[in-house]
N, C-alpha and C positions, 0 to 999 in steps of 0.2 A: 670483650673484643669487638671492634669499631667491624660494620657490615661495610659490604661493598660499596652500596648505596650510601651510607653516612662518610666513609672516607671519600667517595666524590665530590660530595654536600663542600665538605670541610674544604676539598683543595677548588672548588669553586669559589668559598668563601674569600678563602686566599690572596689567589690568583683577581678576584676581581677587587680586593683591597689592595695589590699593588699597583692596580692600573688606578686607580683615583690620586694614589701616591705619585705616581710618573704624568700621569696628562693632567692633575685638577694640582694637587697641593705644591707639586713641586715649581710649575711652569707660575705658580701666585708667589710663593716665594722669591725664583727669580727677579718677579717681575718688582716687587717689593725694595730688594738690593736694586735695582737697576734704578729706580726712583729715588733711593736714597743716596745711591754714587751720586746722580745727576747733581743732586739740591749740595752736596758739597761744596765748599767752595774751594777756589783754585789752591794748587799745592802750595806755590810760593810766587813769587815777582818776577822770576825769569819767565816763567810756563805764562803767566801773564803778557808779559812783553811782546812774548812768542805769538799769543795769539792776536796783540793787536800789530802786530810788526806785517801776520798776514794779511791781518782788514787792510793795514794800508796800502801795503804791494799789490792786491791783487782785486779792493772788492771793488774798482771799476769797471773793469773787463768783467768781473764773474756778474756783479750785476745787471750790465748790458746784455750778457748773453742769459742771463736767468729769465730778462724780461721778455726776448725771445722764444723761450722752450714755456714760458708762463708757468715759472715753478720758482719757489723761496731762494736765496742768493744761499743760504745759513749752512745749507748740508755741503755745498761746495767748497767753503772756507772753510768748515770742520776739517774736509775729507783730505785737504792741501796742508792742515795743521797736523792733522795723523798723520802725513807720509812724507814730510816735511821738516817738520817740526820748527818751524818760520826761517829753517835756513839754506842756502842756495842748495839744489836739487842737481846734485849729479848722477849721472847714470848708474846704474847696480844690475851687476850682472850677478844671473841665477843659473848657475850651475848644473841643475836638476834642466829646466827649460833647453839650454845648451844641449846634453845629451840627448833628449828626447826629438830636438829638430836634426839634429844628426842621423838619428835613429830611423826618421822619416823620410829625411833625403836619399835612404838608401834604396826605399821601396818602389814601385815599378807603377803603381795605382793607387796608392795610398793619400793620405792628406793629414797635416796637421793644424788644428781649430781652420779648419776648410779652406786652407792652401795648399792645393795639390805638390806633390810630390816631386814632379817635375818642374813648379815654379824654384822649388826650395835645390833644386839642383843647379838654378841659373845664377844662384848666389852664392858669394864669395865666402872665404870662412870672417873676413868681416865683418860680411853683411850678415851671417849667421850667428855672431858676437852679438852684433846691433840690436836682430831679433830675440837673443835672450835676454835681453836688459831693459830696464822699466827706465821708466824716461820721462823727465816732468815733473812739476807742481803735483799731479793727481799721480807720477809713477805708475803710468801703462803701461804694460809691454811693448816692446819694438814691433812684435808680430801683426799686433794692431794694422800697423802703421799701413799694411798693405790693403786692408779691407775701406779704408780710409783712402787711399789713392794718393797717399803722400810720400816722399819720402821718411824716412826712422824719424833724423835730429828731428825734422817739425814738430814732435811732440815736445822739444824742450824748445822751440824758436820763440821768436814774439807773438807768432800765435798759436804757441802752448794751449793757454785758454780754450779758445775756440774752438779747436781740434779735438783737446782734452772732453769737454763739454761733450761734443758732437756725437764722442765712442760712447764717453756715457748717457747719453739720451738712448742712444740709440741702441747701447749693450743691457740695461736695466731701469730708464727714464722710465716705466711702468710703475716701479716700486717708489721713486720719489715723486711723480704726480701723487699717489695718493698716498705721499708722508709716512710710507710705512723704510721710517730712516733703519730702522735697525737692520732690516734684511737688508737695504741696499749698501749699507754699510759693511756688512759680512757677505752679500754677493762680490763689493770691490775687493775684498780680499781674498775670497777662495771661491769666487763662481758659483756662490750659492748661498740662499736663502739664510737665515738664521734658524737652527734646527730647532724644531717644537721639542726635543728633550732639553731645550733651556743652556747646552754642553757645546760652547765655540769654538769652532775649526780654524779661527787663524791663529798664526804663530804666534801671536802677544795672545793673549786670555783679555787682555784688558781693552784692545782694540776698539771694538765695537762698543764698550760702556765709554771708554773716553771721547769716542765721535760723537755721542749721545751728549755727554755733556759739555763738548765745544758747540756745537749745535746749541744749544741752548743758551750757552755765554753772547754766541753771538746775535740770536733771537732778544735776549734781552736786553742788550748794550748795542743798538742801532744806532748810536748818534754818540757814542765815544771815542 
């Protein structure tokens, strides 16, 4: 019969074999697939088309404004090819968003992503519509639009871009100064980081591997 002392031996044993498994083997793995999605190459001609249909609509403007913020044009033209997918960007309203600025409008003190309570009560239930729906090339929220100082539609005007840019410089420009694409990639979708358990929180699974490897299409086809 196993002593005190050796059954704790055993479940430190354990216990410290599954944390090598969860932070050393698993996050190399990962990162293994994610290198090998990359080198893929495209599914088919459409997906291709797609991605040059966005070089051509958009990488004047995104260029101009990349040389601006002094950061790569490449994660921009991915991020409009995920949310996009090279064709016209109409608005989409979220459901779940809708509820919860309702929910905030009722309150006396409150605030939702730091628009007080009583801003959200001076708007219309259109303009409450407005603020749940993502809008644009990059599909921002409407709510943005107020920390921005713009009207909503401007995120889908002629200077989409700009505007678009501007929230993301300014919402996570941190992580793509220093090219760390994947978290900002999975911050544009769920407001956060890329989890160190290697396990992605946006709704596609596939989201953040396929901005990785439009980024990289576009990285290496500059002059196609």
């Amino acid at each position: 019969m196993l002593s005190g002392r050796k059954i704790k031996k055993k479940l430190l044993n354990i216990l410290s074999t599954k944390k090598i498994i969860l932070f050393i083997v698993l996050p190399a793995v990962l990162l293994t697939g994610l290198r090998f999605f990359i080198k893929q190459p495209l599914s088919d001609s459409f997906e291709k088309a797609s991605l040059n249909h966005v070089r051509q609509k958009y990488s004047g403007k995104v260029n101009s404004e990349s040389s601006k913020y002094g950061v790569d044009p490449y994660f921009f033209l991915a991020l409009i090819m995920l949310e996009t997918s090279g064709r016209d960007h109409l608005p989409r309203f979220e459901e779940h968003i809708h509820s919860r600025l309702l929910k905030y409008r009722k309150l006396k003190n409150g605030s939702f992503r730091k628009i007080p309570s009583g801003q959200l009560k001076k708007l219309s239930e259109r303009d409450i519509r407005y603020f749940a729906s993502s809008w644009g090339p990059f599909q921002i929220m409407g709510y943005n639009a107020y920390h921005l100082g713009i009207p909503v539609q401007e995120l889908s005007g002629s200077n989409a871009i700009t505007h678009g840019m501007k929230w993301i410089m300014k919402e996570y420009g941190y992580l793509i100064k220093r090219k760390r694409y994947k978290d900002a990639l999975h911050y544009h979708n769920t407001g956060r980081k890329f989890p160190v358990d290697g396990k992605s929180l946006t709704h596609d699974p596939s989201y953040v591997f396929r901005g990785m490897k439009y980024i990289e299409y576009y990285r290496s086809n500059k002059k196609e």
